[in-house]
C-alpha positions as CSV (number, residue, x, y, z in Angstrom):
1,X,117.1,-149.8,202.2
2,X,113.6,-148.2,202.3
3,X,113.8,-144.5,201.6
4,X,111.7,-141.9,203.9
5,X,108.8,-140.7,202.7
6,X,108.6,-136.9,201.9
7,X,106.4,-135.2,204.0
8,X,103.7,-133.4,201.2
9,X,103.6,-130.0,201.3
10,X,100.4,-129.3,200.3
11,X,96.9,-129.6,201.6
12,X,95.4,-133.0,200.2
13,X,92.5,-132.1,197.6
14,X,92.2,-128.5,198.3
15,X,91.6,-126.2,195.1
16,X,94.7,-123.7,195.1
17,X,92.6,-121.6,192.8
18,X,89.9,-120.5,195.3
19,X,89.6,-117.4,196.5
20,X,91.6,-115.9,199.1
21,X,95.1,-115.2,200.8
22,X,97.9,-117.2,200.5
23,X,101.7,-116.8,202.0
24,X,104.0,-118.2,199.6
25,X,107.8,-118.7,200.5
26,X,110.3,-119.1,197.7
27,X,114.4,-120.4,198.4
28,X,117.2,-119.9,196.0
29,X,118.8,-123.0,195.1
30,X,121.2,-124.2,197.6
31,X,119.8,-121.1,200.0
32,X,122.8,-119.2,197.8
33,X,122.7,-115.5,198.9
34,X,122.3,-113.5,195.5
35,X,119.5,-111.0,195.9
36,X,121.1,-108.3,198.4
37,X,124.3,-106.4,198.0
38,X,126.7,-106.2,200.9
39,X,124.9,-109.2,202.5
40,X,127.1,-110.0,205.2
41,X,127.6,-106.1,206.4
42,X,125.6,-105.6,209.9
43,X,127.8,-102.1,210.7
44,X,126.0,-99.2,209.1
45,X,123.5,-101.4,206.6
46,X,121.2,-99.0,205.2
47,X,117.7,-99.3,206.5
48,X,116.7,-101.1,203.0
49,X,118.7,-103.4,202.0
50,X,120.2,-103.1,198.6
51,X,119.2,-105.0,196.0
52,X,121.6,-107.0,193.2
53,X,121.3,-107.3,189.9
54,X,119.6,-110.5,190.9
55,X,117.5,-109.1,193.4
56,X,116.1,-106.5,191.0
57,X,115.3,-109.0,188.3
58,X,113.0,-110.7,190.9
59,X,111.4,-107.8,192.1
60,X,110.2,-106.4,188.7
61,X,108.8,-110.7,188.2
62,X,106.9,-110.4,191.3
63,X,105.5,-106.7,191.0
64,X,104.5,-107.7,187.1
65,X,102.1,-110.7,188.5
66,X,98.9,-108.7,188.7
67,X,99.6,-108.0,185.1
68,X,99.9,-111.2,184.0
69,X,97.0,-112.8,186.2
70,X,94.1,-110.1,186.8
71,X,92.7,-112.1,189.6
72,X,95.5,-112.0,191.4
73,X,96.4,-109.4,193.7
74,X,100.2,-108.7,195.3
75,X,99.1,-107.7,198.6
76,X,102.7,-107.5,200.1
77,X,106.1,-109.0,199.5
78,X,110.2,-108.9,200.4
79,X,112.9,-110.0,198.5
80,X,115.3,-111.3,201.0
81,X,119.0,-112.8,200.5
82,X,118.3,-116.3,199.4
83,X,114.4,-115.9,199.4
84,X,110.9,-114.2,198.9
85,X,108.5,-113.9,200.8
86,X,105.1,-113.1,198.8
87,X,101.3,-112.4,200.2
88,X,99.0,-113.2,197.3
89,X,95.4,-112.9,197.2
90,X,93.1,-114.5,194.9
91,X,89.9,-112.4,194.1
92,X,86.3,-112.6,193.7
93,X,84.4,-110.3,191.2
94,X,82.2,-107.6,191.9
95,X,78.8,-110.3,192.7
96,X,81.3,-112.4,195.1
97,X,82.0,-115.1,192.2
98,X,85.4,-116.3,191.6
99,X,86.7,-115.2,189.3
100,X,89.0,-117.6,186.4
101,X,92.1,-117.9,188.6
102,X,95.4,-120.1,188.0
103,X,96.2,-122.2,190.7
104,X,99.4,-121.2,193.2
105,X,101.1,-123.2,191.9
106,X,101.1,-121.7,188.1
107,X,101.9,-118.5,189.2
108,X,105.0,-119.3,191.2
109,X,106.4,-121.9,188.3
110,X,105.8,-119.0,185.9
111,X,107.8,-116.6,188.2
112,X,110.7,-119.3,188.6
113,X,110.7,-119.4,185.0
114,X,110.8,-115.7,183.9
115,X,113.6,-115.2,186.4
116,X,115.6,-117.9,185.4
117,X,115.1,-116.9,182.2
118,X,116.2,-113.1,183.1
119,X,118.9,-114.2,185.0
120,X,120.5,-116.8,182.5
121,X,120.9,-119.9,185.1
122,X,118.7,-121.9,187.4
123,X,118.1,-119.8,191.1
124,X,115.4,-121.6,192.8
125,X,114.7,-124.6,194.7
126,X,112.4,-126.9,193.3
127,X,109.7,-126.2,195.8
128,X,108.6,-123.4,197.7
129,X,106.1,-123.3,201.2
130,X,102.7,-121.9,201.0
131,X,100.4,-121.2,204.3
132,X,96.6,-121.0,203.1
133,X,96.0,-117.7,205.6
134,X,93.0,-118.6,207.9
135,X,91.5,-114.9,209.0
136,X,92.2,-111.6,209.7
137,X,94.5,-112.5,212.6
138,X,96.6,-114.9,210.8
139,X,96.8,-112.4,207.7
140,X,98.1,-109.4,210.0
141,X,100.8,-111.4,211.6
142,X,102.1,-112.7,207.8
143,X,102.2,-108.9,206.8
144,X,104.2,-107.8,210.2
145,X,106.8,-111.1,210.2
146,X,107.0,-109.9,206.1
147,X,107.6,-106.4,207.0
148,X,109.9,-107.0,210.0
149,X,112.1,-109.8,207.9
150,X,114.9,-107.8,206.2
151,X,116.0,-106.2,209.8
152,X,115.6,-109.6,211.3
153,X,117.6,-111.4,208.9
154,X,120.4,-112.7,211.4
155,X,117.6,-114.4,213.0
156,X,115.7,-115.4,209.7
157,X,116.0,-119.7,209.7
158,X,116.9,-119.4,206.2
159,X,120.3,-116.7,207.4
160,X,123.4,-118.2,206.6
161,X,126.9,-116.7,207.6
């Protein structure tokens, strides 16, 4: 029986180290639900959701990243219930060069690892979704559905009961 063929999730032969803006989308391992407290309340939920212990661990991971990779810039983010959401930016220099970047790829695998690490036990899927943003219009919409996801989470695709 002939297995099908995964679909790749990646752009064939393009450099995830050149400069520019990338939406990056990150599940929890079996879309568990261990980031937010009081995830199934919808009756007085504070207008920020609450984070876990869990939750917190990965926040500090992704708001360390510029620290670790100085041409990398966190432009915005949301820890939701069994996922992040990220908007990275890889930078040029002052002149417009690039400047010595990982690839996407290197600084998600290192974030899955310090968190795992943090938290004791494996959390994440083995791959995540990225979306090479193509202009200003494209960034602006990323940044509103980022904003806009926590109070939307019912009707998030990842949601689950």
């Amino acid at each position: 029986m002939e297995l099908p063929q995964r679909r790749p999730n990646r752009i064939p032969n393009y450099d995830y180290s050149t400069p520019g803006a990338y939406f990056i989308t990150i599940c929890t391992k079996d879309k568990k639900c261990i980031f937010w407290e009081n995830v199934g309340a919808t009756i007085g939920r504070p207008p920020k959701p609450m984070l876990s212990h869990c939750g917190r661990i990965v926040d500090a991971a992704i708001r360390s990243i510029p620290a670790y990779y100085p041409a990398i810039t966190l432009d915005h983010y949301v820890v939701m219930p069994n996922h992040i959401h990220l908007l990275l930016q890889i930078n040029t220099d002052a002149d417009g060069q690039p400047m010595v970047a990982p690839t996407i790829s290197t600084v998600i695998q290192q974030l899955k690892g310090v968190v795992t690490k943090q938290i004791g036990h494996p959390v994440w899927q083995k791959l995540f979704h990225d979306h090479v943003i193509r202009g200003e219009m494209d960034y602006l919409k990323i940044w509103e559905y980022i904003d806009n996801n926590p109070t939307r989470w019912e009707e998030d695709c990842f949601y689950i009961e």
